[in-house]
Backbone bond lengths (Angstrom), bond angles and torsions (degrees), N, CA, C in turn:
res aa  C-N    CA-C-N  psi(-1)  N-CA   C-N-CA  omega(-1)  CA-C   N-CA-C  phi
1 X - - - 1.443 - - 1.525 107.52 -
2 X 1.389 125.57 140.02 1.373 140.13 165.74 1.174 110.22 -153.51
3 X 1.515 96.67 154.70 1.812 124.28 -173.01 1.283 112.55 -120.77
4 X 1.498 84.73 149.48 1.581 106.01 -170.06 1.700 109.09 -57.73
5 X 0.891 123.69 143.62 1.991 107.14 170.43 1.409 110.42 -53.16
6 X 1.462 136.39 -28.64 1.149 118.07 176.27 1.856 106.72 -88.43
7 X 1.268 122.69 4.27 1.246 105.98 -174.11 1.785 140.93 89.01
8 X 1.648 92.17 -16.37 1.210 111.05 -174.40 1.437 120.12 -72.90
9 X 1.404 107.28 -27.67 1.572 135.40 -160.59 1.737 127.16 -131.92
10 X 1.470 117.75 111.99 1.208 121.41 -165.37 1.376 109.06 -118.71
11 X 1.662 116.05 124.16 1.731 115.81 176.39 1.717 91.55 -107.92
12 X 1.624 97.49 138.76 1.387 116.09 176.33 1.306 106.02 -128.45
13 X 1.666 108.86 -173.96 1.430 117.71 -174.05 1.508 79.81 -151.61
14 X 1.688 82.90 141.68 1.722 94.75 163.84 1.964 126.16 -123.89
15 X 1.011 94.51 -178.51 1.839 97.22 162.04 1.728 92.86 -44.26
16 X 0.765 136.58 -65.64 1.521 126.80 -161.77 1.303 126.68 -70.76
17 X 1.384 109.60 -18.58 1.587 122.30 137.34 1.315 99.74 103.83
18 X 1.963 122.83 31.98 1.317 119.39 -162.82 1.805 84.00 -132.38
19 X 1.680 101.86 151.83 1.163 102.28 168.40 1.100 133.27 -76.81
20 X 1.263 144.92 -173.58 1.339 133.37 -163.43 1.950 116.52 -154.53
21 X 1.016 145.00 114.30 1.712 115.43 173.10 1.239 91.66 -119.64
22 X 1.836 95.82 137.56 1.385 104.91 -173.68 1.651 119.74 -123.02
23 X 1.165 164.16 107.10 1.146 168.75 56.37 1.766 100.27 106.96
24 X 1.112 137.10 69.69 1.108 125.63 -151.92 1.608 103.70 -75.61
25 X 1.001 121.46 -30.14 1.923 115.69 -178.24 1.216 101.54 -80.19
26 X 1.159 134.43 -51.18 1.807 122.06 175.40 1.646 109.00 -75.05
27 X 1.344 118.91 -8.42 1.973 122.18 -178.32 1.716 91.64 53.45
28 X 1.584 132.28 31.44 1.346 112.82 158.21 1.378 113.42 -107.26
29 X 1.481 107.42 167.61 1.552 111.56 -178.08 1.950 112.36 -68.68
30 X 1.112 89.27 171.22 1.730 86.08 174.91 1.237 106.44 -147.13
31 X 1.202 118.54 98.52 1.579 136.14 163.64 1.774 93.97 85.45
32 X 1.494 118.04 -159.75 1.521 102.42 -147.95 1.769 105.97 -105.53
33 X 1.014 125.53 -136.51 1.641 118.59 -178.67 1.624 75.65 -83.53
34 X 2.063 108.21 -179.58 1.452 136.82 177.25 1.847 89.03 -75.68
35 X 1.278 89.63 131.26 2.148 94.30 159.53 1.502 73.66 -52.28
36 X 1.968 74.13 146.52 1.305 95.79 157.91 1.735 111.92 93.76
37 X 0.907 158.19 -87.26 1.049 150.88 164.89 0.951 160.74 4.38
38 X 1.574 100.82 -14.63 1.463 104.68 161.19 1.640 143.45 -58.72
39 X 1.822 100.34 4.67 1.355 105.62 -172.40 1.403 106.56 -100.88
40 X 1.489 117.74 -8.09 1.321 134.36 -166.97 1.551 123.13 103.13
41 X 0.628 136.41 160.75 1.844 124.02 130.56 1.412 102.26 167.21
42 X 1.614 129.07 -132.62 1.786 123.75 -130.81 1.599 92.77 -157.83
43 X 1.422 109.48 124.59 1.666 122.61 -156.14 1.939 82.99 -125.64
44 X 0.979 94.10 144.28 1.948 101.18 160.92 1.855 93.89 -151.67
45 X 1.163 101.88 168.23 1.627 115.60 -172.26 1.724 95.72 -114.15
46 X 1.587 102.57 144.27 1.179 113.33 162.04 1.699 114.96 -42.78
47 X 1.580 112.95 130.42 1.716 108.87 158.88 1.575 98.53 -27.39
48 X 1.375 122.64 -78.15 1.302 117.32 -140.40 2.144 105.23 -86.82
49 X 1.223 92.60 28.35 1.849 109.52 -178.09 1.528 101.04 48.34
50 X 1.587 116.10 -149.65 0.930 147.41 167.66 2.051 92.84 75.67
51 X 1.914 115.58 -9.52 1.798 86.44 176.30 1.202 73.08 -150.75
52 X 1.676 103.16 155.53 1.831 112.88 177.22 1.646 83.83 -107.65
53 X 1.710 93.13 171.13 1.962 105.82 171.10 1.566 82.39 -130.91
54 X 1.135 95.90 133.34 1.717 105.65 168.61 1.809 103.70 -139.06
55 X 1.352 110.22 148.89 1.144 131.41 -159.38 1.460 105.24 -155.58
56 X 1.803 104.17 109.86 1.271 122.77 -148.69 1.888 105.06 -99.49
57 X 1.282 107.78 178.65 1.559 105.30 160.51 0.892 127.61 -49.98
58 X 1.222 126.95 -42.55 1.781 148.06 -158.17 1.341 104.02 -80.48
59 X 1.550 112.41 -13.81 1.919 104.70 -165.13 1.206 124.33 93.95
60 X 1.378 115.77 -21.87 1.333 112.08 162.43 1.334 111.75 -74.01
61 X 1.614 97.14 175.51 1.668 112.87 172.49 1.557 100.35 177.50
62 X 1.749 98.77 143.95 1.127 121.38 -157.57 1.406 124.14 -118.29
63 X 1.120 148.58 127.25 1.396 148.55 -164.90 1.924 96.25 -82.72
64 X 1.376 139.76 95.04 1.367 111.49 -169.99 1.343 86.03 -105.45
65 X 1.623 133.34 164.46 1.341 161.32 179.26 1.476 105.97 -104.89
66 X 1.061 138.36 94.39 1.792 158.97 -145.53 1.554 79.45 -100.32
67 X 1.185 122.58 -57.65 1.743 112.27 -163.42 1.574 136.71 -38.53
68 X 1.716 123.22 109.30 0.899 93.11 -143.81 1.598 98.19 -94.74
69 X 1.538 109.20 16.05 1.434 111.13 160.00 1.335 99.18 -70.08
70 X 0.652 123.86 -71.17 2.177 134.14 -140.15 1.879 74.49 -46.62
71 X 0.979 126.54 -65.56 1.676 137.52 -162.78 1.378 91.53 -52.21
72 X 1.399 141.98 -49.60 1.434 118.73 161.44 1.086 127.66 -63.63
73 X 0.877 143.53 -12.88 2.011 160.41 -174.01 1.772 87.80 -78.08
74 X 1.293 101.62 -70.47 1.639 104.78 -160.03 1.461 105.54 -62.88
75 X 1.202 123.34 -33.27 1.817 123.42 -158.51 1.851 92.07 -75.33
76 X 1.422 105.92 -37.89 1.822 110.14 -166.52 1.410 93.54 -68.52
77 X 1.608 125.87 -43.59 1.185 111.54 -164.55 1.116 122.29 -68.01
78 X 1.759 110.66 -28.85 1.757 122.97 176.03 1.687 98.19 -75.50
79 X 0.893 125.92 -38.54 2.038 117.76 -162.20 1.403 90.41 -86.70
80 X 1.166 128.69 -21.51 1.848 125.25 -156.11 1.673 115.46 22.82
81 X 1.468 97.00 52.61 1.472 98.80 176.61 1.944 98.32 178.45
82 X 1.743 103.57 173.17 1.267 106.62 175.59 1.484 106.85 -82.22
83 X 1.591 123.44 -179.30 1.076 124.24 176.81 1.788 94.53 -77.37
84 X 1.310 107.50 -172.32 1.610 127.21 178.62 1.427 100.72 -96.59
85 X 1.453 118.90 139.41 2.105 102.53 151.32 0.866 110.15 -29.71
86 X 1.410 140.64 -79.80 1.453 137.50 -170.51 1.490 115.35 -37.91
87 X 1.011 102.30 -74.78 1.982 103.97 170.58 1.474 108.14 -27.75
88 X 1.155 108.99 -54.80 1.923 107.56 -164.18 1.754 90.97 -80.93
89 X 0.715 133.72 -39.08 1.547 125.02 -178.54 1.507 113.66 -58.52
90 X 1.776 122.58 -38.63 1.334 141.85 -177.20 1.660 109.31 -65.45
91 X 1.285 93.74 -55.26 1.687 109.51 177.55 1.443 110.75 -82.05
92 X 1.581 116.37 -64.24 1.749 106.11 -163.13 1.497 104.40 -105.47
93 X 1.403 106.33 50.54 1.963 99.82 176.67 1.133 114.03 -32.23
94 X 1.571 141.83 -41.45 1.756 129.46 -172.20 1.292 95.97 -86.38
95 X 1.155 137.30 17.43 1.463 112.27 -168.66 1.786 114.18 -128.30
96 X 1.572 115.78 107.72 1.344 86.77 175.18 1.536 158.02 -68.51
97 X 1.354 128.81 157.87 1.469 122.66 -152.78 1.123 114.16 -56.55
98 X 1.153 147.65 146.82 1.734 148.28 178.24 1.434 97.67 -168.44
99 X 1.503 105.76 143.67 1.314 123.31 156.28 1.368 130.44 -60.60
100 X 1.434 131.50 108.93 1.275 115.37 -176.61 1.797 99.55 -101.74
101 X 0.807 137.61 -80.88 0.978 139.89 -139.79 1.527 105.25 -56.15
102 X 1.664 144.45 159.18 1.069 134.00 149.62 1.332 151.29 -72.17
């Protein structure tokens, strides 16, 4: 287990041997294990946060981007638009509808 420098953000490993970043004030996950991970291995976060480097069993290792702005920046630029009601109802059922993107 390691934390983000601000604290906000925790990457783990489990019995299943995949990494994890987790949401530390709500304790929920955020988005799915790191590509890559199924072989196991050892994640630390940039000093200045916002990207972990993890470096797996297999030999790989990955630069990942933790930000969960930058992840709104990129998704608006690929959809060039908001989701639909329907979309946000399909995907974020607890969450109410709002426009994110600009």
């Amino acid at each position: 287990m390691t934390f983000d420098p601000s604290g906000a953000e925790v990457l783990t490993t489990s019995a299943d041997r995949k990494l994890r970043l987790w949401d530390v004030a709500s304790a929920k996950l955020v988005g799915t294990p790191i590509p890559g991970a199924d072989t196991g291995g050892r994640a630390a976060f940039y000093p200045s946060g916002g990207r972990a480097v993890a470096v797996f069993g297999s030999g790989i290792g990955v630069i990942w981007n933790v930000d969960p702005a930058a992840w709104k920046t990129l998704a608006c630029r690929i959809a060039h638009r908001n989701l639909t009601r329907a979309e946000w109802r399909d995907f974020l059922p607890r969450r109410h509808y709002r426009a994110v993107c600009p």
